[in-house]
N, C-alpha and C positions, 0 to 999 in steps of 0.2 A: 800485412803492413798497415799503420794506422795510420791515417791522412792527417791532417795539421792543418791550421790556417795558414794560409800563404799570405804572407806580410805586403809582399811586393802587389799582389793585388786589392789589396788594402789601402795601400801608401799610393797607389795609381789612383784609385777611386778621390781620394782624399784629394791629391795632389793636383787631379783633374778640377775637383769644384774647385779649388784655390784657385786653382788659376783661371776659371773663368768667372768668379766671382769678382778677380782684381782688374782683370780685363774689364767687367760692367766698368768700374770705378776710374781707370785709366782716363774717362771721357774728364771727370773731376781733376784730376791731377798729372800731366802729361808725365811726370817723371816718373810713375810707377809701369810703364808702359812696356820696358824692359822685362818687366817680372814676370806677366805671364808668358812672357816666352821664354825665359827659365824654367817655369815652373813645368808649364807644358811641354816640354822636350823632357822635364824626366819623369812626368806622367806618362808620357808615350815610352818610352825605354822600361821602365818599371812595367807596364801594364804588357808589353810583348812580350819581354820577359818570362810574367806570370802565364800568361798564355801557353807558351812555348812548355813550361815546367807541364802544368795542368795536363797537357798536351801528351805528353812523357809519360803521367801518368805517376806523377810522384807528387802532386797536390789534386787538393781534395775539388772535384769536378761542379760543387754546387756553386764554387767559387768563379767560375770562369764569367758569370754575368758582372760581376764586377771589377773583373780584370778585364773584359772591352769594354766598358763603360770608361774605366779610367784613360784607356788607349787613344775611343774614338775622343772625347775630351780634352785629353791631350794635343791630337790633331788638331781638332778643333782650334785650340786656344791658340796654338802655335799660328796657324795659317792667319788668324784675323788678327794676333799680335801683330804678320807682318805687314799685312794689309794697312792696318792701322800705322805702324810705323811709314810706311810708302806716303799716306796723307800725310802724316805730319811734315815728314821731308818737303812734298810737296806744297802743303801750304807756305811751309818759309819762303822755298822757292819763289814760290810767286809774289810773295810779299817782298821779298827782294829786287824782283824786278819791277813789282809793282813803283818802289821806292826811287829804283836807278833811272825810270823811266822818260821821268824827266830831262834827263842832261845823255840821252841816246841820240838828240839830233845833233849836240856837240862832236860827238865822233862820226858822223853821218857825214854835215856839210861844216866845216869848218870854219869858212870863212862867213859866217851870218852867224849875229850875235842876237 
């Protein structure tokens, strides 16, 4: 039987630097910040996938270095996607109360103006 390139670990390798490439950039632009955690959820699915085949024994074995490269990359992006998204939330938060701070002693003690 003749082995074949396995696209899926191709497309995990790939999908993997995309998404930690956008992830650097994320710092630049808060609203791409969703993406590498798109993109790394299906670097990771793609890349276990190829894994699992390679594994099987029905793709070609020199390939497996790049089908956990895309995998661990994948993880990667995901987890500090959400990391990242947790700050963000967080900073508003506090900028929020940073903001309301002021008018906290109005429901506190009411009658002192």
């Amino acid at each position: 039987m003749q082995q074949t390139t396995n696209t899926s670990a191709v497309a995990s390798l790939v999908l993997g630097i995309v998404a930690l490439a956008t992830l650097l950039t994320a710092g630049l632009w808060f609203g791409c910040l969703p993406l590498p955690l798109i993109l790394g959820i299906l670097a990771w699915i793609l890349g276990k996938g190829a894994m699992n085949t390679i594994d099987a024994g029905f793709g070609n074995p020199s390939e497996r270095g790049m089908a956990v490269a895309g995998y661990v990359m994948g993880i990667l992006s995901v987890v500090l996607s959400v990391v990242g998204m947790c700050c963000v939330v967080g900073a508003l938060a506090g900028y929020v109360g940073i903001v309301l701070a002021p008018f906290w002693w109005l429901k506190q003690q009411p009658w002192q103006f």
